[in-house]
Phi, psi and omega in degrees: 000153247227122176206098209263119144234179204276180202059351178270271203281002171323301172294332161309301171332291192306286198325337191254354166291319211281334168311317200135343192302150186256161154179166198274159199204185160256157175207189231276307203251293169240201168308163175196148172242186193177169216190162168299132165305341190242041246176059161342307169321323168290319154305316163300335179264001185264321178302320158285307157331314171280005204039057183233142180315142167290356189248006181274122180284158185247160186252175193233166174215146205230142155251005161186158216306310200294344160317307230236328191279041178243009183247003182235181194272130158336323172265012181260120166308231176243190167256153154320139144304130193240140168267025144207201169259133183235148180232134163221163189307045221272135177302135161273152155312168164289324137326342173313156167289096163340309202274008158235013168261115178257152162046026182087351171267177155213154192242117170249168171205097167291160190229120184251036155258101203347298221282327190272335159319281197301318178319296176320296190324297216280000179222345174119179177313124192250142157299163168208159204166139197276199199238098161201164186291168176313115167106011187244133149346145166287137201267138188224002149213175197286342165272011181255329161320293170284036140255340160281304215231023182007299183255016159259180182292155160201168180290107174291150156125173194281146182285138186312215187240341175314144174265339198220170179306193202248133172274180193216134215229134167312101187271007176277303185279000197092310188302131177307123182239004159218107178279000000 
């Protein structure tokens, strides 16, 4: 297994991002895999790899507002601080990536968890998603990671203090749509 950290390895890192590449990282709460966000190509190798349907739509993570809000309608703010990670259901722009808009949404999550803030700063918005096959647990430690994913790369460090994935909340209606 392939296992990059940031401040070492950046430039390989970006390069192998900016290829198409998928890997595995920490996140707040478990493991996640990801990809460049803009990257069409990228939603397909993820999907496969979790084995999950292509029509399940997926959410993206930013490490700051200006990544992501050139994908929404003008008059959509930045989100509140939330006292966990939260994602939402934002109307998309004319600008949104096609391939990350379902139903007329898009799902973002800005993240103010450092090791995943700086991957973004050094390559952009990554889709995310935790990292398990379909029908599986979120690998929330490392040998359940490389018992899912043996041969991909991952992001060296630790996973944050959240107990649980980030929840995702509709930002037109309020409504929860996963707590």
């Amino acid at each position: 297994m392939v296992m990059w950290q940031l401040g070492r390895d950046d430039g390989d890192l970006r390069a192998y991002l900016e290829q198409g590449g998928v890997l595995a990282y920490p996140s707040e709460a478990v493991y996640g895999l990801g990809g460049l966000a803009t990257e069409p190509a990228v939603l397909a190798k993820i999907n496969a790899l979790k084995g999950r349907p292509a029509t399940k739509p997926m959410l993206t993570v930013a490490g700051c507002w200006d990544q992501i809000s050139p994908w929404l309608p003008a008059e959509i703010p930045p989100p509140p601080a939330q006292d966990q990670p939260t994602s939402y259901l934002y109307p998309a722009g004319p600008q949104a990536p096609a391939h990350l808009v379902f139903q007329g949404k898009i799902g973002l999550r800005l993240t103010d968890f450092a090791p995943l803030q700086r991957l973004c700063a050094l390559a952009g918005p990554l889709l995310s998603t935790s990292a398990n096959g379909a029908g599986q647990e979120p690998a929330r430690d490392l040998a359940q990671l490389t018992a899912y994913f043996p041969e991909l790369p991952l992001l060296a460090g630790a996973l944050g203090d959240a107990k649980r994935p980030s929840q995702i909340i509709d930002w037109a209606s309020g409504a929860i749509v996963r707590a």
